[in-house]
N, C-alpha and C positions, 0 to 999 in steps of 0.2 A: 327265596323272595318272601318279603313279610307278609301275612294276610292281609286283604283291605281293610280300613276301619269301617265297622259295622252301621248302619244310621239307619235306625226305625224311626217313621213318624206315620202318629197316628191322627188321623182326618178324619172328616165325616163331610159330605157331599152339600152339606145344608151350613155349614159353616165355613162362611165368608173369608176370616181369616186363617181359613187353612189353604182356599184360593192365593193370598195375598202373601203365604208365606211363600210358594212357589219361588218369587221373582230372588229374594234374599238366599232361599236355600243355594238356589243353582249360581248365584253372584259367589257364595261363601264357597262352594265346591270347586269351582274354577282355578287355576291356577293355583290351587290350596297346595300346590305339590305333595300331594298324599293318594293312594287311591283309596277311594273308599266306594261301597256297595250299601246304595241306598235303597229300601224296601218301605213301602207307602204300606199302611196297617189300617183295617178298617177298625170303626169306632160308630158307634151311633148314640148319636146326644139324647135322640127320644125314640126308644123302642116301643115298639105295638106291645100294648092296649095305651100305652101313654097318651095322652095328648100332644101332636107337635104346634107348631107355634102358627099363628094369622098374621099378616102384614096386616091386617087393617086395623089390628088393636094394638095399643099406645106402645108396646115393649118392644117390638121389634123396629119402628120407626126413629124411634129416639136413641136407640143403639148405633142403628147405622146413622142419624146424623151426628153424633158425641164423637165416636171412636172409628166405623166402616170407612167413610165416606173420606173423614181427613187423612185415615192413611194411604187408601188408596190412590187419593191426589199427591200427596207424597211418591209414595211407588211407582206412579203413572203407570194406574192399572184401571181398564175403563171395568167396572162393576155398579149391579144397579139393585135393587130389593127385590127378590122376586116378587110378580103377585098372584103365584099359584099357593090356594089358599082351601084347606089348613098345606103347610107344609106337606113336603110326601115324605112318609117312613121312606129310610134307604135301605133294608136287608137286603131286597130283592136287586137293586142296583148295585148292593156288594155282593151278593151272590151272581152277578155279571161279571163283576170287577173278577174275579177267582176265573170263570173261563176264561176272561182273558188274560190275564195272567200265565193259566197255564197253557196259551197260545201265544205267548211270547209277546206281548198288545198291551200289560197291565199297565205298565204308564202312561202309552197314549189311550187306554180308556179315563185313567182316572182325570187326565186333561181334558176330555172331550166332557166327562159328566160335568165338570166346574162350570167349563167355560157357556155349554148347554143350560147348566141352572142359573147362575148368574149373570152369564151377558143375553141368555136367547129367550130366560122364561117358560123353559122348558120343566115337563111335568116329570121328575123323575121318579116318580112311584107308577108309571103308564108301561107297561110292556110293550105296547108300542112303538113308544118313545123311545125304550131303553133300545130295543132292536133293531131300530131308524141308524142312534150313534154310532150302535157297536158297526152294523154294516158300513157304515163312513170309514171307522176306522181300519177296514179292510178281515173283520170277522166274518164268516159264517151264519148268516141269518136263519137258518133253519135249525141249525147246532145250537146257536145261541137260544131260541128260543125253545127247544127242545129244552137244555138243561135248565132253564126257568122252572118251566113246567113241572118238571121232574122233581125237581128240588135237589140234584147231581150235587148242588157242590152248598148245599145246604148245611150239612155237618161240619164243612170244611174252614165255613162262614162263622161258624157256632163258636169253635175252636180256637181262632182267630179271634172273637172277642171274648173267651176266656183266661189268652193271653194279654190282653189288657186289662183286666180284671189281676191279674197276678203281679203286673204292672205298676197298679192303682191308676189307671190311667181314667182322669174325673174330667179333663178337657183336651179341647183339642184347639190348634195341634201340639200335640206333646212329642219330644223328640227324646231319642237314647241314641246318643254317640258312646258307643262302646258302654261303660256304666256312666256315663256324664248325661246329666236329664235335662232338657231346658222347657219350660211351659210358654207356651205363648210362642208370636212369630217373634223368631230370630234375629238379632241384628247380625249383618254377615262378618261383623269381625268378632261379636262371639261365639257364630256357628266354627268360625276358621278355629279360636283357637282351641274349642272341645275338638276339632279332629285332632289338633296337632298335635293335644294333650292325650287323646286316647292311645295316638299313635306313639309317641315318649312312652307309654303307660305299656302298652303292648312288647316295646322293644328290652324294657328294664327285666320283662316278666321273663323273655324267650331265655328258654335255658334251663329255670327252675323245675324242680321236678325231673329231669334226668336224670338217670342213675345204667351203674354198668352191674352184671348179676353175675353171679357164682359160675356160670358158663363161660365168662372172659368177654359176652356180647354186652356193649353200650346201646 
């Protein structure tokens, strides 16, 4: 049986249209008749000491009315501007994302933080807060908030945007289907045919590199 085709995409919790690519990806995956093994890749647009961004000053407003706001009426996807203000660093909520993760949860975390920041206004840089979701989504509140504290899955986090770094990954979201790269949210009939294309791609490969050795073994 072939391997699935591979699909990284990388996010960051404070970018809107990595929410709004959600609805495309999963339309494109559908009946794609391919399997494929999609893994969500943390990214942060503004790491600490950086400054992240204020809804109350003119850039983030004018964004989402230009380009947020008309696509998500397109997608019919209810999204609104946070106005927790300055934005929150997200390390600490991808260092959640990673326990859940490896409690088998990491997608519906990474769903619950979106839909948390952009439909509820919710503060994701709050341990709290972060603790509150994860519990919803049926985590371990005292686990989870232990490996916070700890900083458990810290290096793990690190690593993980090293890997986008190796990447060159400069926005989000950015997706790799097999080696096929698309920037930006996808439309789902060019997500469909980077799978179908990675998977063509995979099947021409199978084979090469075989060899049978001096022992008579293939």
């Amino acid at each position: 049986m072939a391997d699935p085709v591979k699909i990284k995409i990388w996010s960051d919790y404070v970018c809107p249209f990595c929410m709004l690519a959600e609805g495309p990806i999963e339309e494109a995956i559908k009946d794609v008749g391919v399997e494929v093994d999609v893994e969500w890749m943390p990214f942060e647009l503004r790491a600490h000491p950086q400054p992240t961004l204020r809804p109350e000053d003119e850039y983030l407003p004018a964004v989402w009315e230009r380009a947020v706001y008309p696509m998500a009426r397109r997608l019919g996807v209810d999204i609104t501007l946070p106005t927790v203000s300055p934005q929150p660093y997200t390390a600490l909520a991808f260092e959640g994302y990673q326990y859940a993760a490896e409690h088998g949860l990491g997608d519906a975390y990474n769903q619950r933080m979106f839909r948390a920041f952009f439909q509820e206004d919710q503060d994701l840089g709050e341990v709290d807060v972060l603790a509150a979701l994860a519990v919803g989504i049926g985590l371990d509140e005292a686990g989870f908030r232990a490996a916070l504290a700890d900083g458990t899955y810290r290096a793990r986090h690190q690593e993980a945007l090293r890997e986008a770094a190796a990447h060159q990954v400069r926005s989000v979201p950015t997706l790799l289907v097999g080696d096929i790269r698309i920037e930006g949210v996808p439309r789902p009939a060019q997500l469909r045919k980077a799978i179908l294309d990675a998977r063509a791609r995979q099947t021409e490969e199978a084979g090469y590199g075989a060899a049978c050795g001096i022992d008579g073994t293939c």
